[in-house]
C-alpha positions as CSV (number, residue, x, y, z in Angstrom):
1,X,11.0,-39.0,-2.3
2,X,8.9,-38.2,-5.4
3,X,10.7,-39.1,-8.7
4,X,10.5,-37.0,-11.8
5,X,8.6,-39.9,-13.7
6,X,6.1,-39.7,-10.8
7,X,6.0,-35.9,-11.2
8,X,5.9,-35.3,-14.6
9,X,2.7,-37.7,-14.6
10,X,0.5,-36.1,-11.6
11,X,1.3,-32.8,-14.0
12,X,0.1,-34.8,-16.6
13,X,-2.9,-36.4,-15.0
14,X,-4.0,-33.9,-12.9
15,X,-5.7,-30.6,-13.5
16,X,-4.2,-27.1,-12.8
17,X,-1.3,-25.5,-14.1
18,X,1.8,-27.2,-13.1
19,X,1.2,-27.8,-9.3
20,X,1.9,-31.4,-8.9
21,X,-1.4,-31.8,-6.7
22,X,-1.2,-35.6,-6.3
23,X,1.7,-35.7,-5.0
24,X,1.5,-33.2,-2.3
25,X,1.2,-36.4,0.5
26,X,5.3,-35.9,0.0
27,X,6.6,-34.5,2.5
28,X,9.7,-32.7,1.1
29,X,7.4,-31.5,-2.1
30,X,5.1,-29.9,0.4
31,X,8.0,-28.2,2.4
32,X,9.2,-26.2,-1.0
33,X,5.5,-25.5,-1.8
34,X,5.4,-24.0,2.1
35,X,8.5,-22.2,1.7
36,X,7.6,-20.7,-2.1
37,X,4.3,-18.8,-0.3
38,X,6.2,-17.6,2.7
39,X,8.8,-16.1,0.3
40,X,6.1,-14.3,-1.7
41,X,4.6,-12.9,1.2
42,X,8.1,-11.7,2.5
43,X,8.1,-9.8,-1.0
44,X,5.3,-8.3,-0.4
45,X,7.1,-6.1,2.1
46,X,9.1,-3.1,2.5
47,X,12.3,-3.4,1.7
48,X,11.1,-5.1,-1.2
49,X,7.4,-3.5,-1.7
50,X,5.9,-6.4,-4.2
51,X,2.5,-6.4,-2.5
52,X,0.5,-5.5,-5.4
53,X,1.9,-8.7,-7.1
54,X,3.0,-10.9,-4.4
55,X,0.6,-10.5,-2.0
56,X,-2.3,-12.2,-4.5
57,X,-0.4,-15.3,-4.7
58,X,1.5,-15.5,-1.7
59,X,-0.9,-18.2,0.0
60,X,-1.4,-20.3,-3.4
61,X,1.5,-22.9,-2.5
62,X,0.1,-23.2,0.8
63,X,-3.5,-24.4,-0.5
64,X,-1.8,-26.6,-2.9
65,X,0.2,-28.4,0.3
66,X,-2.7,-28.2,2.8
67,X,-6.0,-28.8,0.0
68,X,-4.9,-32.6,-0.5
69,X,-3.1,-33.4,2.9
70,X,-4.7,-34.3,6.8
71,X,-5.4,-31.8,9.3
72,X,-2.2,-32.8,11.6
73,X,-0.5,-31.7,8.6
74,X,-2.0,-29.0,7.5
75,X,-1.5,-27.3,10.5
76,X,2.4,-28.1,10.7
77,X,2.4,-27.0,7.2
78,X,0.3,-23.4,8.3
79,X,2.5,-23.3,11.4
80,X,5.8,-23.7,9.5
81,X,4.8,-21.1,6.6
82,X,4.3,-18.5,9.7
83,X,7.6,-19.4,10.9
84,X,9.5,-18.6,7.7
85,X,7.0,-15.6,6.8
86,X,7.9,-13.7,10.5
87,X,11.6,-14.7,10.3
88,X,11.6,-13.0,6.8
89,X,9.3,-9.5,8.0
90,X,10.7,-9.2,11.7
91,X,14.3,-10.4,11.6
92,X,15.4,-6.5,12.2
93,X,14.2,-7.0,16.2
94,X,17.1,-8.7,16.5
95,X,19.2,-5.5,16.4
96,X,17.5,-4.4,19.6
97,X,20.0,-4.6,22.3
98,X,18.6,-7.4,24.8
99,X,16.7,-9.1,22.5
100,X,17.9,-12.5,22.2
101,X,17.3,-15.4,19.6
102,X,15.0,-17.3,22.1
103,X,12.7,-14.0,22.4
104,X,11.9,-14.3,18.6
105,X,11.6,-17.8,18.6
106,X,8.6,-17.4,20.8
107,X,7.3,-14.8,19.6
108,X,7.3,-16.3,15.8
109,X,6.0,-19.5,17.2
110,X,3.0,-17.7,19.0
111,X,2.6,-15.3,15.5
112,X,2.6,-18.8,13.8
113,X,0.0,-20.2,15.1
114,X,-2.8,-18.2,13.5
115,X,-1.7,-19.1,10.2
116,X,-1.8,-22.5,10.9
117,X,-5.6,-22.8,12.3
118,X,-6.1,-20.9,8.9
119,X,-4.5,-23.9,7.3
120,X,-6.8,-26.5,9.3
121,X,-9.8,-24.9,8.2
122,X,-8.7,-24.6,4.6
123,X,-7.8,-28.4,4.6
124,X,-11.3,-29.1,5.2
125,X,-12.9,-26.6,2.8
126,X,-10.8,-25.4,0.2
127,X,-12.3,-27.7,-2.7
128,X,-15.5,-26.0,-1.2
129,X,-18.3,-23.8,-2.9
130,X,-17.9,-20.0,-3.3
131,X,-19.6,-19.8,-0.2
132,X,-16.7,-21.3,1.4
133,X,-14.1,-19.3,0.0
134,X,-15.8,-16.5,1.3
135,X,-15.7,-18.4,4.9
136,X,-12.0,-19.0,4.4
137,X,-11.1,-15.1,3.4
138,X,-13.3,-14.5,6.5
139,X,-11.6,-16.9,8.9
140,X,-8.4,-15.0,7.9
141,X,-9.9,-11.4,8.7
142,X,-11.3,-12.5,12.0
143,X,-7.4,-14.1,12.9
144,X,-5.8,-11.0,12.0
145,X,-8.6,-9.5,14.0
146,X,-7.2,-11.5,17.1
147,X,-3.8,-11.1,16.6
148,X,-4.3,-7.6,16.6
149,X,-6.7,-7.5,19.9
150,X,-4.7,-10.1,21.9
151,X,-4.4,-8.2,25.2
152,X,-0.4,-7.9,25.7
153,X,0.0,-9.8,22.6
154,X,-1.5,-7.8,20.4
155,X,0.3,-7.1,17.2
156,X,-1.0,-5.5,14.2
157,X,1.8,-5.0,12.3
158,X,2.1,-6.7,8.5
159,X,-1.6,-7.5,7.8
160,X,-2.0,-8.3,4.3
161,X,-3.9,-4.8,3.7
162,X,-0.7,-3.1,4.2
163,X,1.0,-5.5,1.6
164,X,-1.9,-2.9,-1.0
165,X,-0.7,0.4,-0.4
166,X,0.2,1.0,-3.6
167,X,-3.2,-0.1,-5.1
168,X,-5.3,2.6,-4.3
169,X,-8.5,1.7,-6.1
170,X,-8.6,-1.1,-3.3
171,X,-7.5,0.8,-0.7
172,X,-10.4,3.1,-0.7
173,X,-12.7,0.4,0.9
174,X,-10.9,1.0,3.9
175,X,-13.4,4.0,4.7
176,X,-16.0,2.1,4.6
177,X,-15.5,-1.2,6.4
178,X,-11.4,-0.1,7.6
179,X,-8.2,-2.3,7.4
180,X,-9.7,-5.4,7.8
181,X,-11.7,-5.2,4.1
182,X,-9.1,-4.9,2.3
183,X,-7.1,-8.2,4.0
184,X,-10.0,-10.0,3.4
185,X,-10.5,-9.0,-0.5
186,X,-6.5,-10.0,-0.8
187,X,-7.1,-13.5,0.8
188,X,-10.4,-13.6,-1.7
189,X,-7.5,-13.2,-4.5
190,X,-5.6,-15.9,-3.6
191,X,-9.0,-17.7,-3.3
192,X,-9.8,-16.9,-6.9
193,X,-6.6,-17.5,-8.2
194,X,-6.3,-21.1,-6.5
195,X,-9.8,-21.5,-8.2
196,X,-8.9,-20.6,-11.3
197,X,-5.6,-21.8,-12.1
198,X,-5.2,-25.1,-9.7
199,X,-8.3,-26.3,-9.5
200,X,-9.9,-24.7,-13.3
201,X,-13.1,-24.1,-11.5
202,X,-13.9,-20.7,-13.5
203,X,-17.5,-20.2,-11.8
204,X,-16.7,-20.4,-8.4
205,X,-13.4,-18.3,-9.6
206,X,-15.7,-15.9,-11.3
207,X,-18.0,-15.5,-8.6
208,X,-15.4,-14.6,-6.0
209,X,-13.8,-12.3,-8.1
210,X,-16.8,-10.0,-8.4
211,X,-16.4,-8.3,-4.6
212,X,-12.7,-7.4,-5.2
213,X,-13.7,-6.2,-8.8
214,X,-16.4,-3.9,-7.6
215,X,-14.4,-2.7,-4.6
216,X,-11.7,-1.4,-7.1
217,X,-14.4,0.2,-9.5
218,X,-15.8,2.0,-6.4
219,X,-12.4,3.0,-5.3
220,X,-11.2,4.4,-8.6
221,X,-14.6,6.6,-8.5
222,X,-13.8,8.2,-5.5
223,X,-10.1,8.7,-6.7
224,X,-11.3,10.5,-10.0
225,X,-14.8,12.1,-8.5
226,X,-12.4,13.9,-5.0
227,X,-12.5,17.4,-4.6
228,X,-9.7,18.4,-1.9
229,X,-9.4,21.8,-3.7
230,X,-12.7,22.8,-2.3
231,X,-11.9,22.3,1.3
232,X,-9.8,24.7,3.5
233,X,-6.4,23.8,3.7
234,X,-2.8,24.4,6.0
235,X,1.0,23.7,5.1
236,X,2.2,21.2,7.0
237,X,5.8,20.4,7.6
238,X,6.9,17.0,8.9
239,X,11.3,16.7,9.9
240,X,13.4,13.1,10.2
241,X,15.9,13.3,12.8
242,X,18.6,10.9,11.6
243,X,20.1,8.8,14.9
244,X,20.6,5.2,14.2
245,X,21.3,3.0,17.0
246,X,24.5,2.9,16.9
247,X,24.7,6.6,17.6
248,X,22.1,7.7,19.9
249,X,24.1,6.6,23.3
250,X,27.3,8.6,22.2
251,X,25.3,11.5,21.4
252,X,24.5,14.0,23.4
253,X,21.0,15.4,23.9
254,X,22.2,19.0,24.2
255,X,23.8,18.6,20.9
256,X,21.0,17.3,19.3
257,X,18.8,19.9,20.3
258,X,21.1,22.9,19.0
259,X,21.5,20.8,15.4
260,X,17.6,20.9,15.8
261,X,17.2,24.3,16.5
262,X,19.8,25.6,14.1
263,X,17.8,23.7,11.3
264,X,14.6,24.7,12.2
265,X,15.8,28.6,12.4
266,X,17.3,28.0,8.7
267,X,15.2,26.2,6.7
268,X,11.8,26.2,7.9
269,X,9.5,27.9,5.4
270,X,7.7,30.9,6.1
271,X,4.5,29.3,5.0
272,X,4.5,26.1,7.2
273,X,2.0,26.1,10.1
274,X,2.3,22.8,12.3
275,X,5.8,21.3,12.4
276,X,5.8,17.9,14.2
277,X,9.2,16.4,15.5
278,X,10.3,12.8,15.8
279,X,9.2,10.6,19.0
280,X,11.9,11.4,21.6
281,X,13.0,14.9,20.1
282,X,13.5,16.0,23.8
283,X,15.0,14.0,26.6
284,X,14.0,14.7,30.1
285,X,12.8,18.6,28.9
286,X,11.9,19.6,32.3
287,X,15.8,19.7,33.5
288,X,16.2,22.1,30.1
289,X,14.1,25.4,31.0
290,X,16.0,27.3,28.3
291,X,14.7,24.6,25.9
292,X,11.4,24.6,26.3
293,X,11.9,28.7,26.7
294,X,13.3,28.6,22.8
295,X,10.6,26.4,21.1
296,X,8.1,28.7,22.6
297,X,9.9,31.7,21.3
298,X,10.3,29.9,18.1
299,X,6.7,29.6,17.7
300,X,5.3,33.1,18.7
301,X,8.1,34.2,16.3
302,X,7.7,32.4,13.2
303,X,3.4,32.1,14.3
304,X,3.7,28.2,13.6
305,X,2.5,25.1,16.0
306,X,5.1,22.8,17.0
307,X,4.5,19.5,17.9
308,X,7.8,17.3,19.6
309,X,7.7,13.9,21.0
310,X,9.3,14.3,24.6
311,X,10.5,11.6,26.4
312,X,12.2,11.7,30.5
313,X,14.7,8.7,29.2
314,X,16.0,6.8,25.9
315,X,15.0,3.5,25.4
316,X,17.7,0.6,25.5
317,X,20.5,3.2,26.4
318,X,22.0,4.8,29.4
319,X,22.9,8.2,28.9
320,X,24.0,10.6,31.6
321,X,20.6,12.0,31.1
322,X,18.9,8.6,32.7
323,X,20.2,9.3,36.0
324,X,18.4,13.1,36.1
325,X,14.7,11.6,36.7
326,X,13.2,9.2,39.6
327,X,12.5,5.7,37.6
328,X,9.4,5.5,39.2
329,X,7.8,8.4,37.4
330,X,9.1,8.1,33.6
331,X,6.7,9.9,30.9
332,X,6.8,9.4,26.9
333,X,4.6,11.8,24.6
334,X,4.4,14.8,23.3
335,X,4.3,18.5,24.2
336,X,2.2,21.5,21.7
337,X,4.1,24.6,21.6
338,X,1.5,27.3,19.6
339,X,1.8,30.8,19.4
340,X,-0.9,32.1,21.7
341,X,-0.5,29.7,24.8
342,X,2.5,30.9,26.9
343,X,2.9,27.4,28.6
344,X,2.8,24.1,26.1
345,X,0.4,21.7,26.5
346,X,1.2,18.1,27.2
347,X,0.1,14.9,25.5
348,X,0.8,11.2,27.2
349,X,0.9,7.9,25.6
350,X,-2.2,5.5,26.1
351,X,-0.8,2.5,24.4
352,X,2.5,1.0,25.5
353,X,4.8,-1.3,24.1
354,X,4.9,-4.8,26.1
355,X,7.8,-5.4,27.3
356,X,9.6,-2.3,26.6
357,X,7.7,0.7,28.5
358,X,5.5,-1.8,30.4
359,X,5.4,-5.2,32.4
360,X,2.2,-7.1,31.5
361,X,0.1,-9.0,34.1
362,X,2.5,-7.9,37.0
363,X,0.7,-8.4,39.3
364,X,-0.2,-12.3,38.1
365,X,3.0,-13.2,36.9
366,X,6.9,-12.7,38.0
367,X,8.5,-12.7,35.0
368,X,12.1,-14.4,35.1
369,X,14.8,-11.9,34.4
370,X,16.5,-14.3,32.0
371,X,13.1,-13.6,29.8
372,X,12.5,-10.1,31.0
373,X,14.9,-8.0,32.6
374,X,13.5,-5.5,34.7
375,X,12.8,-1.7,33.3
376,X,11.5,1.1,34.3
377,X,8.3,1.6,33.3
378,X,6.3,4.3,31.4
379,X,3.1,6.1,32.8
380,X,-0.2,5.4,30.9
381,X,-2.6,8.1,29.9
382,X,-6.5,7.2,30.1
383,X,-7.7,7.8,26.6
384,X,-6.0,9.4,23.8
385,X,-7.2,13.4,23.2
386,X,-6.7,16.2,20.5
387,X,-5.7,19.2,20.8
388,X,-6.8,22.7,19.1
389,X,-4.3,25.0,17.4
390,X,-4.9,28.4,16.0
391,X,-7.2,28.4,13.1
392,X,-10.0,26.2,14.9
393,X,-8.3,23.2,14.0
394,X,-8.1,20.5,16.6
395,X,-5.2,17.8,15.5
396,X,-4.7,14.0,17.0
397,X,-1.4,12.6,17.9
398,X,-0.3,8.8,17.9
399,X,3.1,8.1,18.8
400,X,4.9,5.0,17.9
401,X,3.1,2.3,18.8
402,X,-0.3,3.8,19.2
403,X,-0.5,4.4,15.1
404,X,-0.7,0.1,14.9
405,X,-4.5,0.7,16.7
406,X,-7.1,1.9,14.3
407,X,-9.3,2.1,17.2
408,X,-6.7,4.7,18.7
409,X,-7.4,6.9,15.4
410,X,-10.8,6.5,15.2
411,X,-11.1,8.3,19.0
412,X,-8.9,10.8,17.8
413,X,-11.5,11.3,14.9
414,X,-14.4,11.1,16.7
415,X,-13.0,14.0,19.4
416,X,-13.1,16.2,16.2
417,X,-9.1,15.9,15.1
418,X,-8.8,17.1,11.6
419,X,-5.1,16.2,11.3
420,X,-3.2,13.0,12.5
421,X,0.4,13.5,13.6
422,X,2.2,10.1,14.1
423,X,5.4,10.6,16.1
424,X,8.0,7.6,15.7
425,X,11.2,6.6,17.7
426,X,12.9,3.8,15.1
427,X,16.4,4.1,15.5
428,X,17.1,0.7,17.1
429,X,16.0,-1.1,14.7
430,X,17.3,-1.6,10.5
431,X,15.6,0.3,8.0
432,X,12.9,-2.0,7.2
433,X,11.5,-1.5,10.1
434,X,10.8,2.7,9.4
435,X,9.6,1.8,6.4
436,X,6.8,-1.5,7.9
437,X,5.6,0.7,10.3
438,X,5.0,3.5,8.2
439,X,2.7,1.5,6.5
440,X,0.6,1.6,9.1
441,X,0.2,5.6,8.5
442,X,-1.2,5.3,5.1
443,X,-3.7,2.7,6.5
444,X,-5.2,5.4,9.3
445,X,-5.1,8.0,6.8
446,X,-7.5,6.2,4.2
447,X,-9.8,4.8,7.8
448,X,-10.3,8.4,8.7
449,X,-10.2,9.9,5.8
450,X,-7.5,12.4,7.5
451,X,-4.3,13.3,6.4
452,X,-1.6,12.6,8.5
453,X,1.9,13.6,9.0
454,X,4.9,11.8,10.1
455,X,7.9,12.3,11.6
456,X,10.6,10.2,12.7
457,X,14.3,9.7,13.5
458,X,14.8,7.1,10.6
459,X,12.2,6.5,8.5
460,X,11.5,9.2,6.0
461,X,9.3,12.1,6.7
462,X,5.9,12.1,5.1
463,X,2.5,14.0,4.5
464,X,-0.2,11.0,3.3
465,X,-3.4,12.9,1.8
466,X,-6.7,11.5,3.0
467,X,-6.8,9.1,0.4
468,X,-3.4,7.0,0.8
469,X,-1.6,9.5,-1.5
470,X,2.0,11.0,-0.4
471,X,1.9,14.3,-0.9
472,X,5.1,15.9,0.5
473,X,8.7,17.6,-1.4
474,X,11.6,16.7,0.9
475,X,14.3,18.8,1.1
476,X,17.1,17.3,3.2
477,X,20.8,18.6,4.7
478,X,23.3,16.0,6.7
479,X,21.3,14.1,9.3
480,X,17.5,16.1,8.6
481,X,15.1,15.6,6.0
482,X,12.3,17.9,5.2
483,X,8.7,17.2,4.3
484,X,6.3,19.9,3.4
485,X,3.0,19.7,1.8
486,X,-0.4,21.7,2.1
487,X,-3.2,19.2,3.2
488,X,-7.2,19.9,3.0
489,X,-8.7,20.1,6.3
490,X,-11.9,17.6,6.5
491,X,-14.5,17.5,9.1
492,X,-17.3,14.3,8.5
493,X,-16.5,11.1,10.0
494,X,-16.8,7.9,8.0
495,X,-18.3,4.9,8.2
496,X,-15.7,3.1,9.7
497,X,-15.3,6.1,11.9
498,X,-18.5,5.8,13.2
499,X,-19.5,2.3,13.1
500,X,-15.7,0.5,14.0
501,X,-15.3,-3.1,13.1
502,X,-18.8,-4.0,12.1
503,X,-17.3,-6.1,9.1
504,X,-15.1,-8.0,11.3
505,X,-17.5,-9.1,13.1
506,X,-19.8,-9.7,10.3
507,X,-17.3,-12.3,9.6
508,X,-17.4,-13.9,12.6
509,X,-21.5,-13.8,12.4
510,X,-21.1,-15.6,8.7
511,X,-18.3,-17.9,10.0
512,X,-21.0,-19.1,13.0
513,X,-23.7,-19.4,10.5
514,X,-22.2,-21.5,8.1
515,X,-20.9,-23.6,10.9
516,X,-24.0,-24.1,12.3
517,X,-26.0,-25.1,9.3
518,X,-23.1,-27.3,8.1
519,X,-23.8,-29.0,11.5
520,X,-27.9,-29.4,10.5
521,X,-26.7,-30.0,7.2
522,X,-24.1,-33.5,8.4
523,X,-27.0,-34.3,11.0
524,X,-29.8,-34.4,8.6
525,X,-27.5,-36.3,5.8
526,X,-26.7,-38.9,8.4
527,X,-30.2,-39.5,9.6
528,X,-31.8,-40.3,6.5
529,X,-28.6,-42.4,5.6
530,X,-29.4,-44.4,9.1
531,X,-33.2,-44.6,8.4
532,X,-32.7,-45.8,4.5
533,X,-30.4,-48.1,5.8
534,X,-32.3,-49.6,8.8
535,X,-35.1,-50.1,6.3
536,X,-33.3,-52.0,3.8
537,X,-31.8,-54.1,6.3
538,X,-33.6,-54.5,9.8
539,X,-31.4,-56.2,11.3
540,X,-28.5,-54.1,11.0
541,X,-26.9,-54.2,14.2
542,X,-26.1,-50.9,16.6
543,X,-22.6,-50.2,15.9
544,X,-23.7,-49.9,12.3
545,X,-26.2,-47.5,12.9
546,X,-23.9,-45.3,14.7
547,X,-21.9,-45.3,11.5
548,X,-23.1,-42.4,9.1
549,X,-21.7,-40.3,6.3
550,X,-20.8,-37.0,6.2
551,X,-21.9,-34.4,3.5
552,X,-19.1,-32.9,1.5
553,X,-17.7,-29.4,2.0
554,X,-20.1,-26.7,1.5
């Protein structure tokens, strides 16, 4: 182990700011330095919410381990730092009944593993040019890219753009070039930071820096220059249902639904004119006539839209209502109640959850029931639609799981939906979960350039503006929570809208280049090192020839 004498003189000896750089080759130095970044990027979470601080430093220790260290160990260094980070972010999935230890250990070691081929590459070209950095904050965006379009294993959940939804200068880039931008300009942070306080290399630093500056200049415009009061606008109310997991199986659906109904007969305001309910607001509605009967009359009475998540069971319980619907035929969505339609119309999920309302690859793979018990699966709608409500307004709905897919939004955008309404089903998990996944929300809202409302049975009820700004006053009484809020109605697409994920793969196209010429670049260096050498010594025998150099990082 590394004594303080031998500390104290790498700091002494070595540039940067305290980061004992030479002696990063020790093992349990490098395992604190690992653990330091995964604990800043855990901050950079809800419940904590430090991304605007945390989230620009959070990968610093990790360069410091992996800058000075070989590629076998920077990868088990990347590897272990996604370990620690996932553990810290997802630990609430184990409060859902059935999931077991071993089912997070796999999943954090698959989650890890893109972290880790980060790692490799920044072994190789940390101490790089500018041009590198910007390969590096690249290689991240086109791994989050991955992770997030993995077939089955898809997860877009905690990107490091969500870690900036407080900083809304940056977050406005999102509507040019979407989610991924902004990860990339907060990997580019760390980048510059590591620049300019490890290594003291202020140019390279300097010239990193100016893409996030002018990002947040042009985002701040756009803050100052908006004119919302100009467009046509609607009141909007968005309701929390609270049923934590501990309560949901002992309570029962018929009760729930005269709590919702006496609430919404109270204390909904005269002005509101699209309500939206929580994901699994009604269970099984079709055995309930008389439900559906009173929603209807509550919207022809009060001349309101009402938009409820509806689902034929509950997930992960097994209430008597289970037992009232063939498994074979389950349905999760949600129905539109409006005033001048006498019969609601329906809405069906197009994304499911792995796992949880469908069986990947079954027809591949038998899954072992030790892994995967058997469930009853959920029916999957085409391609997500909107649908119009009075006042030639034509709203989008993503429920749950759906609202993790920008690509789900921007359909909904391009079909002309001038509102998003995310529906959400989170009480089986702990309260960081609610508030993760609404993070998501203000992410679509600032893509699209929508508003969007939403309403769950945990997480707080909230109405985002168009820009990434929470607009809503709660009012709340035992178990509901209110969220009202007039929000402008918009109409033009934008450019991520319309053009999807150009930048990502941008990325990818810069990542190839830069490979590629590095390639020519090495080839070229080590024939004229081969043809100087042969010339200088003739007789310089085959195996030496074979022998070249390779050019630095570029």
């Amino acid at each position: 182990m590394i004594t303080l004498e031998k500390w104290a003189s790498s700091v002494s000896t070595r540039r940067g700011f305290g980061f004992p750089l030479s002696s990063l080759n020790d093992w349990g130095l490098a395992l604190i330095y690992t653990c330091l970044g995964a604990f800043l990027f855990v901050l950079a979470y809800p419940p904590w919410n430090l991304g605007v601080l945390t989230g620009w430093m959070a990968f610093i220790p990790l360069l410091a381990c992996v800058a000075h260290t070989t590629y076998v160990r920077a990868g088990m260094l990347g590897w272990l730092f996604g370990l620690i980070a996932n553990l810290g972010v997802f630990h609430w999935l184990l409060a859902v009944p059935g999931f077991h230890w071993y089912h997070f250990f796999l999943l954090d070691a698959y989650l890890a593993l893109y972290p880790a081929v980060w790692a490799l590459l920044a072994c190789r070209f940390a101490h790089g040019s500018w041009m590198a950095h910007l390969a590096l904050a690249g290689a991240w965006v086109v791994l989050d890219y991955l992770r997030g379009h993995a077939g089955f294993l898809a997860l877009p959940w905690i990107t490091l753009a969500q870690s900036q939804i407080a900083n809304l200068p940056l977050l406005q880039s999102a509507q040019i070039f979407g989610e991924p931008v902004v990860t990339f300009f907060v990997i580019l942070g760390n980048l510059v930071l590591w620049n300019a306080l490890a290594k003291k290399e202020f140019r390279t630093a300097w010239i990193c820096a100016w893409p996030i500056i002018t990002a947040m200049a042009l985002g701040a415009i756009s803050l100052i220059s908006n004119e919302m009061e100009e467009h046509q606008t609607i009141i909007v109310g968005a309701l929390k249902t609270e049923y934590p997991a501990n309560q949901v199986a002992m309570t029962d659906p018929t009760v729930r639904f005269e709590n919702l109904m006496r609430f919404l007969t109270k204390e909904t305001p005269r002005e509101v004119r699209l309500i939206a309910l929580p994901e699994s607001t009604l269970i099984n509605p079709r055995r309930f006539p008389a439900q559906i009967d009173r929603l209807q009359k509550l919207a022809e009475g009060r001349n309101l839209t009402l938009i409820t998540g509806i689902a034929e069971n509950t997930k992960f319980d097994r209430s008597p209502v289970d037992e009232l619907f063939p498994s074979s035929a389950l349905r999760s969505g949600a129905w539109i109640f409006t005033p001048d339609r006498q019969i609601p119309e329906h809405y069906e999920k197009s994304r499911l959850v792995p796992f949880a309302e469908e069986m990947p690859l079954r027809q591949w793979i038998t899954w072992p029931t030790w892994l995967i018990p058997p469930l009853p699966e959920v029916a999957r709608a085409q391609s997500p639609l909107t649908f119009a409500i009075p006042g030639n307004i034509r709203v989008g709905i993503m429920i749950c799981w759906e609202s993790l897919f920008s690509d789900h939004a921007r359909t909904l955008i391009q079909d002309e939906a001038a509102i998003l309404v995310m529906l959400a089903n989170e009480g089986w998990f702990t309260d960081p979960a609610s508030a993760q996944h609404i993070l998501t929300a203000y992410m679509r809202a600032v893509e699209t350039h929508r508003p969007v409302m939403v309403s769950s049975n945990m997480g707080a009820p909230l109405v985002i503006d168009p820009f990434g700004r929470r607009l809503n006053t709660t009012a709340s009484v035992p178990g509901m929570e209110w969220a009202t809020a007039p929000i402008p109605l918009l109409r033009e697409p934008t450019f991520y809208v319309r053009h999807g994920d150009v930048f990502v793969f941008g990325c990818g196209l810069f990542l190839v280049s830069i490979g590629f010429f590095q390639s020519l670049r090495n080839l070229t260096t080590r024939c004229s090192f081969l043809t100087r050498r042969k010339k200088i010594n003739p007789h310089t025998s085959k195996r030496d020839l074979t022998c070249g150099k390779r050019s630095s990082a570029w």
